[in-house]
C-alpha atoms as a printed R data frame, in Angstrom:
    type eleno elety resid chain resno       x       y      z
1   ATOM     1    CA   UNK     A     1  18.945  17.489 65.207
2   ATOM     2    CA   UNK     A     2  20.500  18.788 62.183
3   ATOM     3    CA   UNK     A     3  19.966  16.529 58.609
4   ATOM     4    CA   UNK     A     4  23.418  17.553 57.777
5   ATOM     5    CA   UNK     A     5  26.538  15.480 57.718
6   ATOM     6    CA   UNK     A     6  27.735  14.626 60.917
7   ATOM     7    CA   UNK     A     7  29.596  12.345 63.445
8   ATOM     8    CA   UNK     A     8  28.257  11.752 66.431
9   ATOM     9    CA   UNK     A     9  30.272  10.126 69.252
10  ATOM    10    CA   UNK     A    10  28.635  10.302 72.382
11  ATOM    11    CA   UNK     A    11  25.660   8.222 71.909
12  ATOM    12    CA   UNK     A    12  25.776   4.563 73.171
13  ATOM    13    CA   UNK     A    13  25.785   1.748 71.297
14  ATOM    14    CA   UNK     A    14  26.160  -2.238 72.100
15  ATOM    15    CA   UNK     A    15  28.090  -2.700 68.716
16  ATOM    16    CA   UNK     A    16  31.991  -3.508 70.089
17  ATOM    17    CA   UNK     A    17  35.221  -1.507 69.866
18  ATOM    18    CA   UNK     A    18  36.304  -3.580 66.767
19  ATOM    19    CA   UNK     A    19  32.948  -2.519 64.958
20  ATOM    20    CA   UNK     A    20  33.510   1.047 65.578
21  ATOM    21    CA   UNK     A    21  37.140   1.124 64.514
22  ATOM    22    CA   UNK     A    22  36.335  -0.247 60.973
23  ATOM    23    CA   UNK     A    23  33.603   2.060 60.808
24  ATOM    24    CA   UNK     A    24  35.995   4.912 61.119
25  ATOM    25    CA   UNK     A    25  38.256   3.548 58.661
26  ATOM    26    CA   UNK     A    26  35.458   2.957 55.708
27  ATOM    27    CA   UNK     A    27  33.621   6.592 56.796
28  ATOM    28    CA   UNK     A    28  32.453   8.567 54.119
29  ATOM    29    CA   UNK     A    29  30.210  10.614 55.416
30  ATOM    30    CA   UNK     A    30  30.527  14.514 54.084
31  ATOM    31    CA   UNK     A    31  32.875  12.906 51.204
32  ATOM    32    CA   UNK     A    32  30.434  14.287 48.592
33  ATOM    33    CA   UNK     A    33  29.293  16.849 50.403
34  ATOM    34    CA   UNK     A    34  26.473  17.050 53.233
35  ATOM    35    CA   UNK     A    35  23.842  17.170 50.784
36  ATOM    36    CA   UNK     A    36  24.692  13.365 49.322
37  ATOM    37    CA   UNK     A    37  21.963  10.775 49.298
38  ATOM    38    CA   UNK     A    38  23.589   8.096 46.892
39  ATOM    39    CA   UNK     A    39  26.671   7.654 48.278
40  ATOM    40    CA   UNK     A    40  29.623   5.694 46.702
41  ATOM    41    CA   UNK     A    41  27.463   5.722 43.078
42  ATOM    42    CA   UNK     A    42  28.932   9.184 42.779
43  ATOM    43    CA   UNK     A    43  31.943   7.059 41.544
44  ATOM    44    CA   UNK     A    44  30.195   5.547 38.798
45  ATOM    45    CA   UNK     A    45  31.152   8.675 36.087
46  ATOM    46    CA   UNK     A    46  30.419   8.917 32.897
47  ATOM    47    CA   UNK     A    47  33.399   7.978 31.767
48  ATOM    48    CA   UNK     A    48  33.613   4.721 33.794
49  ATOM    49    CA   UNK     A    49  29.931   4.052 32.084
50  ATOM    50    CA   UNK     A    50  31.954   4.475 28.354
51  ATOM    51    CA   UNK     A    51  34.621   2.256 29.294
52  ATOM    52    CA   UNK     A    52  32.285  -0.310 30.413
53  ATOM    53    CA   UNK     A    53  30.433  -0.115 27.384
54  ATOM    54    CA   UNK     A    54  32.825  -0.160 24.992
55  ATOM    55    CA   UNK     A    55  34.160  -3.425 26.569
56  ATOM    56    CA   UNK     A    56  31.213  -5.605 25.337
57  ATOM    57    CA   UNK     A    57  32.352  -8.240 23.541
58  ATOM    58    CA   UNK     A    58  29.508 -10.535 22.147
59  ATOM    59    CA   UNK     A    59  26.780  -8.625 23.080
60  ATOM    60    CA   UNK     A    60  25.813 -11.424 25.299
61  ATOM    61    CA   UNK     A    61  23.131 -11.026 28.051
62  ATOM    62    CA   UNK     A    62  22.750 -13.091 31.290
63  ATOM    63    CA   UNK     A    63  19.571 -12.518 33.377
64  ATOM    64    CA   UNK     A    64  20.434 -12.426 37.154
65  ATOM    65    CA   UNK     A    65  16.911 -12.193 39.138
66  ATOM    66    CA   UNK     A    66  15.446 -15.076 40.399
67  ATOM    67    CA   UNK     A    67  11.637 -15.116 39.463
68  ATOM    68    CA   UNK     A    68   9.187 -13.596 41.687
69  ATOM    69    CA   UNK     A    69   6.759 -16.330 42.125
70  ATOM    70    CA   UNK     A    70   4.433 -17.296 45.701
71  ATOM    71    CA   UNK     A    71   7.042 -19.707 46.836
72  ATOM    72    CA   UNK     A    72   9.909 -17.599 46.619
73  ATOM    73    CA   UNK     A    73  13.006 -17.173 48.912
74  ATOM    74    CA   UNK     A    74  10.987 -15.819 51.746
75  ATOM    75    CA   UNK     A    75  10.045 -18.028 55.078
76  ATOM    76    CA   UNK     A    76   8.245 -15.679 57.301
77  ATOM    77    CA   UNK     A    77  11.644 -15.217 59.436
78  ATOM    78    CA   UNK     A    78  11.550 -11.234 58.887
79  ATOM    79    CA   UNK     A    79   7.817 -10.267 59.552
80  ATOM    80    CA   UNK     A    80   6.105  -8.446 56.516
81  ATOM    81    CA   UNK     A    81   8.781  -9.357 54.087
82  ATOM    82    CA   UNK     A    82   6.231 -11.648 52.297
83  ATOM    83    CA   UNK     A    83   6.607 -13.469 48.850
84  ATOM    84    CA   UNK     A    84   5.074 -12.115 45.819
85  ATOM    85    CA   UNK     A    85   1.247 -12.475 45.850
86  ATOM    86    CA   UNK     A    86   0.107 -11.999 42.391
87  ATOM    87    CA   UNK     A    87  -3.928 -11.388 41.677
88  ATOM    88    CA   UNK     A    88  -5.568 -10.718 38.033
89  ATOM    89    CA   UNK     A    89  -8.274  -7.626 38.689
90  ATOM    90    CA   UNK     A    90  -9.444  -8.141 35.110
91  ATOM    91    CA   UNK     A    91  -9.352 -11.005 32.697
92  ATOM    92    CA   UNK     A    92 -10.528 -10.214 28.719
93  ATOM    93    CA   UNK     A    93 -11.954  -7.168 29.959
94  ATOM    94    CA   UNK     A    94 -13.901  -5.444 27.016
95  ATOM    95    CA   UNK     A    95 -13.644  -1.872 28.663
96  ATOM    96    CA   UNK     A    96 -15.470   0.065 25.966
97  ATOM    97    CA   UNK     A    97 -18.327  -2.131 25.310
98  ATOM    98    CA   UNK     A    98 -19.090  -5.005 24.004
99  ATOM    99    CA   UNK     A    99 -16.825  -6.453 20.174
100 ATOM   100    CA   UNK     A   100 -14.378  -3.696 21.008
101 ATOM   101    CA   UNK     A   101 -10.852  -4.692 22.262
102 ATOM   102    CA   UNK     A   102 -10.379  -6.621 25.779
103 ATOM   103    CA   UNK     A   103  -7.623  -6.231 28.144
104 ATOM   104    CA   UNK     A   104  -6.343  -8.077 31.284
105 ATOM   105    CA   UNK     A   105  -4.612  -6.613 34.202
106 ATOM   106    CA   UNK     A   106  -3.128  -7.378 37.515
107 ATOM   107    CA   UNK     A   107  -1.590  -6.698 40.615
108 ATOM   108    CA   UNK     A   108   0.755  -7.869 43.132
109 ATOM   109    CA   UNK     A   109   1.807  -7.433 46.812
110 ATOM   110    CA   UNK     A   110   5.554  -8.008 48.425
111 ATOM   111    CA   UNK     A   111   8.476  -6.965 50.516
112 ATOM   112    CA   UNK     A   112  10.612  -5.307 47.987
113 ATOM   113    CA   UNK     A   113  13.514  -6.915 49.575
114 ATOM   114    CA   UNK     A   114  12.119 -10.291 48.942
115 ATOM   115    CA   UNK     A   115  13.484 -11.508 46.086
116 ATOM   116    CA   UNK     A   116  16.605 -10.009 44.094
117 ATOM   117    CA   UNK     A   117  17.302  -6.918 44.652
118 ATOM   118    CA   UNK     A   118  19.114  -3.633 46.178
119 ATOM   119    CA   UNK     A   119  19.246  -2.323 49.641
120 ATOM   120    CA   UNK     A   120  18.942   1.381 49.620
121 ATOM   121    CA   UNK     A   121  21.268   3.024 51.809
122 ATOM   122    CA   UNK     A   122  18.689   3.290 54.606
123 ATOM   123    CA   UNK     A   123  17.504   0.095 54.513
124 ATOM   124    CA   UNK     A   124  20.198   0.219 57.853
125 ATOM   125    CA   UNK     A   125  20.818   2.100 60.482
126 ATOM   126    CA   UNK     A   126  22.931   2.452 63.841
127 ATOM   127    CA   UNK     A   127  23.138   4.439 66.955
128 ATOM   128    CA   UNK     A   128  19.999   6.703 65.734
129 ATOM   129    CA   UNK     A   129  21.974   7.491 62.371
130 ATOM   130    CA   UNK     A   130  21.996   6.317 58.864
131 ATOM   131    CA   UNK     A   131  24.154   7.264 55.560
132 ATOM   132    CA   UNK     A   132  25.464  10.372 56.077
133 ATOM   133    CA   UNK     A   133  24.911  11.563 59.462
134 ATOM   134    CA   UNK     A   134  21.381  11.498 58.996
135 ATOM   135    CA   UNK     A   135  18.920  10.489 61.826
136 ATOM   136    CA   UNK     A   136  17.273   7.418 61.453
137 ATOM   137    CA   UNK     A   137  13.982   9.140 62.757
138 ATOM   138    CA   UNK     A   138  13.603  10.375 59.546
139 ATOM   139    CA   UNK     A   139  12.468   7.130 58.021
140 ATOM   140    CA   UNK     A   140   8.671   7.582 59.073
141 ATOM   141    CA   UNK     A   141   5.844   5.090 58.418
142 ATOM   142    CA   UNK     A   142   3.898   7.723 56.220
143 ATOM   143    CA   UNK     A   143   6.530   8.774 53.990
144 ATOM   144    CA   UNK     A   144   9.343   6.159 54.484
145 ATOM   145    CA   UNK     A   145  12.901   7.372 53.606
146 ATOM   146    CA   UNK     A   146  13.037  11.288 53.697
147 ATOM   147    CA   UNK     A   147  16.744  10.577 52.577
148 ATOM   148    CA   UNK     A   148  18.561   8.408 50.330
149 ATOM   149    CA   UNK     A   149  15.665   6.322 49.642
150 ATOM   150    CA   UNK     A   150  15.829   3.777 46.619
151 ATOM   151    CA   UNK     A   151  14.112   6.415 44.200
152 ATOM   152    CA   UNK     A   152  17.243   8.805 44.775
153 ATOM   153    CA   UNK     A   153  19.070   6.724 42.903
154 ATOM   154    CA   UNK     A   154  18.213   7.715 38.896
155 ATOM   155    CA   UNK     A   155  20.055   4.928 37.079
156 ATOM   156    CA   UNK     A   156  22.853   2.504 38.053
157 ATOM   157    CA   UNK     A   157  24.753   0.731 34.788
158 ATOM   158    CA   UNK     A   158  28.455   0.195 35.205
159 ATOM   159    CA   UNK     A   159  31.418  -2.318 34.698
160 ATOM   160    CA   UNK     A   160  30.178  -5.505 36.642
161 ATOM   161    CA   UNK     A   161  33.108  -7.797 37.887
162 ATOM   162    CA   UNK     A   162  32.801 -11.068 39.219
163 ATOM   163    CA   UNK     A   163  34.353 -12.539 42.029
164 ATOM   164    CA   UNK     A   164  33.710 -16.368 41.626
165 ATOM   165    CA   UNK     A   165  34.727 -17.029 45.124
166 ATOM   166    CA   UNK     A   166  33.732 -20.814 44.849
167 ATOM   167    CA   UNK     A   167  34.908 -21.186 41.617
168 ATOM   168    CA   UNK     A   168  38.411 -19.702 42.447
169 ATOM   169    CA   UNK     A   169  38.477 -22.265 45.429
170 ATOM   170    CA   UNK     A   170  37.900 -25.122 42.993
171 ATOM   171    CA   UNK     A   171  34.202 -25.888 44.761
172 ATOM   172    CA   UNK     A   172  30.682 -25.849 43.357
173 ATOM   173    CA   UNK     A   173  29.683 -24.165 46.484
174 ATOM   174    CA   UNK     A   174  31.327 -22.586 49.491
175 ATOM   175    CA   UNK     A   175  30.266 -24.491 53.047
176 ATOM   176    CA   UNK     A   176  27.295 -22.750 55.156
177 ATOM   177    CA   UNK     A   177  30.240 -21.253 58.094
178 ATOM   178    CA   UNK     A   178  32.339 -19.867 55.262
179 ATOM   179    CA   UNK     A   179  32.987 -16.040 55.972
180 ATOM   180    CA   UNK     A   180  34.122 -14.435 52.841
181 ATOM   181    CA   UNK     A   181  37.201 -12.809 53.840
182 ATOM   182    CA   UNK     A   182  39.369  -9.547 51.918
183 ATOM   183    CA   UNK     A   183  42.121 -12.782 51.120
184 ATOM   184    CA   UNK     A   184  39.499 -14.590 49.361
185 ATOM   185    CA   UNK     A   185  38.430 -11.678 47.020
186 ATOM   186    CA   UNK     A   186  41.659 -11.021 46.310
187 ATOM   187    CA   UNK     A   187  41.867 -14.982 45.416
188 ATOM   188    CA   UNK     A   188  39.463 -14.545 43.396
189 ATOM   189    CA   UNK     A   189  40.282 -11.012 41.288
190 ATOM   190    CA   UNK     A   190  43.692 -13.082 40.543
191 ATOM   191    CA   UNK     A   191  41.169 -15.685 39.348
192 ATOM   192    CA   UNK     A   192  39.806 -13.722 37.225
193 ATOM   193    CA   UNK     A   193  42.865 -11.911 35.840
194 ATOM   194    CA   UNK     A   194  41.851  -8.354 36.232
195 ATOM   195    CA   UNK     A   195  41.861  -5.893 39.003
196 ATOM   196    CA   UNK     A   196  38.774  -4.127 40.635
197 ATOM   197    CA   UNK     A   197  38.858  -0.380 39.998
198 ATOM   198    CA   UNK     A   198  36.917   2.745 40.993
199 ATOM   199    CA   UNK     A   199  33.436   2.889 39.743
200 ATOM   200    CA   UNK     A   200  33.041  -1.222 39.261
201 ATOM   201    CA   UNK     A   201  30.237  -2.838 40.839
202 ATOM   202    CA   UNK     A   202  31.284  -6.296 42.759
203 ATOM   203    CA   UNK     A   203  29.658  -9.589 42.158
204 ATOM   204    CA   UNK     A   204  30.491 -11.798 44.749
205 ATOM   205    CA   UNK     A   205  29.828 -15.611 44.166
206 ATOM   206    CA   UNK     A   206  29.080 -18.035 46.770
207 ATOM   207    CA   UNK     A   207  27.570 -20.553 45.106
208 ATOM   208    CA   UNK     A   208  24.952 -20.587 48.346
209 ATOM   209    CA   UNK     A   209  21.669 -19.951 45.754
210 ATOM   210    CA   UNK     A   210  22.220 -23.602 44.399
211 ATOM   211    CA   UNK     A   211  20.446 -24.865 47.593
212 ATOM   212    CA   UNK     A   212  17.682 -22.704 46.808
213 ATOM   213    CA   UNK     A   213  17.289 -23.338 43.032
214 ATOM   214    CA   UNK     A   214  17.564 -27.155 43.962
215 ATOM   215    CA   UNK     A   215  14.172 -26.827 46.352
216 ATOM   216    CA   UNK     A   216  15.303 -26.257 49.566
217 ATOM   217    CA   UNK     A   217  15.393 -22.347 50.956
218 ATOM   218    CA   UNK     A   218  15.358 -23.157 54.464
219 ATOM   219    CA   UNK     A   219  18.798 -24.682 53.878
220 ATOM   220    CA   UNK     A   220  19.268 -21.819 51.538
221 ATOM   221    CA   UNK     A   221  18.966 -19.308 54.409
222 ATOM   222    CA   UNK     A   222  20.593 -21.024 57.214
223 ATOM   223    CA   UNK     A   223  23.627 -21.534 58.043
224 ATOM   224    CA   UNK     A   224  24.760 -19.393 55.030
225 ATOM   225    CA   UNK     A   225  28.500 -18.580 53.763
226 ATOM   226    CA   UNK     A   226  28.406 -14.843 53.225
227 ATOM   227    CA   UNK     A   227  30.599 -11.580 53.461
228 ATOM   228    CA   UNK     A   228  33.040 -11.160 56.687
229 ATOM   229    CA   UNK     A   229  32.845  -8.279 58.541
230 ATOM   230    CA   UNK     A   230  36.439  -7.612 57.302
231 ATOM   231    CA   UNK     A   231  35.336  -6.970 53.765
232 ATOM   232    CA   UNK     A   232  34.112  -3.034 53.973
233 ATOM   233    CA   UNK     A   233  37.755  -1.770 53.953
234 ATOM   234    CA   UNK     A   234  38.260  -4.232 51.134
235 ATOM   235    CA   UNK     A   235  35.803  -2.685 49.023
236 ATOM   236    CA   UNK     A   236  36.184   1.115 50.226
237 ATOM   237    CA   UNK     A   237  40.078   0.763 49.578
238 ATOM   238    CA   UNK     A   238  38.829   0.218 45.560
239 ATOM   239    CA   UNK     A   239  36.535   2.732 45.783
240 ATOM   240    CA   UNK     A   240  33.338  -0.277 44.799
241 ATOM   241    CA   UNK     A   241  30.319   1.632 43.589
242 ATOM   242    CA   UNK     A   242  27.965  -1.309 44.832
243 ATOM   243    CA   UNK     A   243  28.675  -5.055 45.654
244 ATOM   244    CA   UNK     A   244  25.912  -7.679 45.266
245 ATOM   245    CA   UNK     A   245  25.821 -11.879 46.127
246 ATOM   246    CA   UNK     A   246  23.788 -14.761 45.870
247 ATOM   247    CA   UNK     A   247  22.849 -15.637 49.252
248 ATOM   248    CA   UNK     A   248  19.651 -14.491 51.195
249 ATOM   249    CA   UNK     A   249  21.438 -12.454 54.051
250 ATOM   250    CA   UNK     A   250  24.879 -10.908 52.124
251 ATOM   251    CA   UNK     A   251  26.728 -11.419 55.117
252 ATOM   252    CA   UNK     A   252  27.754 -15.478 57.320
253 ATOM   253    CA   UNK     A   253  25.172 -16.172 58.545
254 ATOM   254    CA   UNK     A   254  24.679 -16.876 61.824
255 ATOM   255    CA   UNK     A   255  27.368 -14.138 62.228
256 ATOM   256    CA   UNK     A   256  30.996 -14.826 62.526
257 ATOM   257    CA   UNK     A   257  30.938 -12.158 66.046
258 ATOM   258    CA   UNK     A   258  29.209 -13.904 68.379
259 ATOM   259    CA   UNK     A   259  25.545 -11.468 69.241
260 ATOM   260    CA   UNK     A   260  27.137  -9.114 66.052
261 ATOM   261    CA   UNK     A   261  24.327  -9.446 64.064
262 ATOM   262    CA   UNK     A   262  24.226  -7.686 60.203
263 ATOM   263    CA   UNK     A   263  27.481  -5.392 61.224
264 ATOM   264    CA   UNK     A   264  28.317  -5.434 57.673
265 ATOM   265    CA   UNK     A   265  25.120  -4.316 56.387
266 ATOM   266    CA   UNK     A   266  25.864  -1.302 58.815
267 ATOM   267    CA   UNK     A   267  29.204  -0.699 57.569
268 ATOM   268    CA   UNK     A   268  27.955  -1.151 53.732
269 ATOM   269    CA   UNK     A   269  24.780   1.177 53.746
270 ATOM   270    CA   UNK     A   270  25.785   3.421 56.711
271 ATOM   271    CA   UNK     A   271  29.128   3.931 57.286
272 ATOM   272    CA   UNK     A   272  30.379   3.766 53.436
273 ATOM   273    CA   UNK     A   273  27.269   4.313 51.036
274 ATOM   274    CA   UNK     A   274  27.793   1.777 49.270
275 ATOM   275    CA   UNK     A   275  24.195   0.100 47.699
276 ATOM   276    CA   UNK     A   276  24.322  -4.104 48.771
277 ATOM   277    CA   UNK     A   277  21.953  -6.860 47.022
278 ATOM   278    CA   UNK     A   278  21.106  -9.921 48.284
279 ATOM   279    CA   UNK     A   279  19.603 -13.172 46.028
280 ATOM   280    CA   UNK     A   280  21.234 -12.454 42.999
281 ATOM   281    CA   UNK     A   281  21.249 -15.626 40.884
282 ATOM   282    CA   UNK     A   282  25.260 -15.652 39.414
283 ATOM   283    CA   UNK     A   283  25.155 -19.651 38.100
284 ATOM   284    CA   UNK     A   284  24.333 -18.964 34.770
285 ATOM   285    CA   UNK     A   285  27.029 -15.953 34.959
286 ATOM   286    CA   UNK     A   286  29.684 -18.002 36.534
287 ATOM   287    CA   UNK     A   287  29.865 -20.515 33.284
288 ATOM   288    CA   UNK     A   288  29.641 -17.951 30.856
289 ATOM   289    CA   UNK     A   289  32.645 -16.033 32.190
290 ATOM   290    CA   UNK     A   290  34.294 -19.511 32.976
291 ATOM   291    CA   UNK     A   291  33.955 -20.079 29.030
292 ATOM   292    CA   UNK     A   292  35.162 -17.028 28.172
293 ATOM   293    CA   UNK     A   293  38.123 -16.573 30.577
294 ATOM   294    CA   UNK     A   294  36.465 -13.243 31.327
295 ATOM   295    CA   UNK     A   295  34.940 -11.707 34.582
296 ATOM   296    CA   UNK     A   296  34.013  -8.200 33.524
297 ATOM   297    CA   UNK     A   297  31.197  -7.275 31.712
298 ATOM   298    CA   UNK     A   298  28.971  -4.053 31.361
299 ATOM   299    CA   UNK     A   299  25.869  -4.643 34.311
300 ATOM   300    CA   UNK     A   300  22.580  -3.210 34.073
301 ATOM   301    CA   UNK     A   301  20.736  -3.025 37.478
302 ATOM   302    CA   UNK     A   302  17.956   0.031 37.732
303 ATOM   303    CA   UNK     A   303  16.240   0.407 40.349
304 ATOM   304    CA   UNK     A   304  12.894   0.469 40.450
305 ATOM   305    CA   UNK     A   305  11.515   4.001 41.893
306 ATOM   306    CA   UNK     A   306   9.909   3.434 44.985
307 ATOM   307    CA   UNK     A   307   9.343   6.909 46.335
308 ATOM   308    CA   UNK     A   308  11.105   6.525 49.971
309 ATOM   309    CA   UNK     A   309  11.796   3.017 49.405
310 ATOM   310    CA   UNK     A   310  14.394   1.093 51.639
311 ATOM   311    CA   UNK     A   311  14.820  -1.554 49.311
312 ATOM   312    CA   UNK     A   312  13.873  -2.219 45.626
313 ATOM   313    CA   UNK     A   313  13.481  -5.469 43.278
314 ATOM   314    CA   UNK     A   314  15.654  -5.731 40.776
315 ATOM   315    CA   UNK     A   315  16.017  -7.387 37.198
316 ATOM   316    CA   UNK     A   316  19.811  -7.347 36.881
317 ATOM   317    CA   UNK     A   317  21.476  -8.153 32.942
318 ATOM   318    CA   UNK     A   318  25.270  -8.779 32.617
319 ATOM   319    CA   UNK     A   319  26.308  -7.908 29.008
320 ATOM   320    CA   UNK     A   320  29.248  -9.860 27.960
């Protein structure tokens, strides 16, 4: 099977007709070539980098991440994705003797999708194939992403924008069976008064991450307002470099397609290339653009690099 771009449409799938018609429409597989592991980043260019920059304001910065801590976000509903365990290996260790200078380290075990961070592009895959045309069989347990893996991805600062969804309804928090549909972000870039352009990457508030930050993640996960299936060709018609939220799945959740489960994550990180996060904390964000009248702002979100990583935390800093 050849690691070149490629379509293939003879092999079977359970994911319906209407799956595979938006899949064809948000396709870009072979757009940057057959070699292309990043995908839609490719439209972050220098020169959208400069214009973000230059439209910093106050030099304000809003932390995004929620903290990695034991009790984090995580239930034990996706097996191995644990919380962060954090162990000291050496407290006031005087290395080199005794008098001479002590140091403490430590260490720490979790799922690096646990808390915030970034889906690589083949953190998802469908009918044997992942970004690109790629086979999925090339994700392996020794090496883990041969291709597009989290460490392909050298930097990622661009214009953030974003979409206070909630906000723009006139609620503190959208309701748990809320699918966030293409009409509600564009309710939401009128909100904000600007217009989503090539290169940006997409905040999308919910307001979901309250229920977490107020004690209860259970509730936080389930039932969960989240991105509608719809909202691929919304993004791929702007040409979105990455789009990130604040709830624990990305998409509704249960799914708005009956026994459809994650198509979007499919259509994101398969279909389009296009880098998703999940538990981004946007509160804090949300009332300082509110303030300002302002919803774009220069984002900082590297990834960390996880050689063949499907997934990576992230510390995420919107500079107003």
């Amino acid at each position: 099977m050849s690691d070149s771009a490629t379509t293939d449409t003879t092999t079977p799938s359970a994911l319906p007709p209407e799956f595979h018609d938006i899949a064809k429409r948000v396709n870009n597989w072979g757009r940057w070539g057959p070699d292309d592991e990043i995908g839609t980043l490719n439209l972050i260019t220098d020169e959208v980098v400069r214009e973000a920059a230059a439209g910093i304001r106050t030099g304000r910065r809003i932390p995004l991440a929620l903290p990695l801590k034991e009790d984090g976000v995580q239930t034990g509903l996706i097996p191995g994705r644990i919380n962060p365990l954090h162990t000291m290996v050496q407290i006031n260790q005087e290395l080199f003797g005794p008098g001479t200078v002590a140091t403490s380290d430590d260490a720490v075990t979790m799922g690096l999708q646990t808390a915030t961070h970034w889906d690589a592009l083949t953190h998802a895959a469908h009918s044997g194939k992942i970004y690109n045309g790629r086979p999925a069989d090339s994700i392996t347990a020794h090496t883990g992403a041969r291709f597009s893996g989290i460490d392909k991805v050298p930097h990622l600062v661009s214009r953030g924008v974003l979409l206070d969804v909630a906000r723009a309804k006139g609620v503190d928090r959208l309701p748990g069976d809320h699918a966030v549909t293409p009409e509600d972000l564009a309710e939401a870039e009128e909100f904000a008064g600007l217009t989503v352009r090539a290169g940006d990457i997409v905040l999308v508030r919910t307001g979901q991450i309250q229920t977490y930050l107020a004690g209860d993640k259970h509730a936080y996960g389930y039932p969960s307002p989240g991105l509608s299936i719809r909202t691929p060709e919304w993004f791929h018609a702007r040409d979105v470099a990455a789009v990130a939220n604040d709830t624990l799945t990305f998409e509704i959740f249960p799914p708005e397609i009956e026994n459809l489960w994650l198509p979007v994550h499919a259509l994101d990180l398969v279909e389009m290339g296009m880098l998703q996060g999940q538990n981004w904390n946007l509160e804090k964000l949300s009332t300082a653009c509110a303030e300002v009248s302002r919803y774009s702002f220069l984002l900082s979100a590297m990834p960390e690099p996880f050689i063949g990583g499907t997934g990576t935390p992230v510390a995420p800093v919107a500079i107003l």
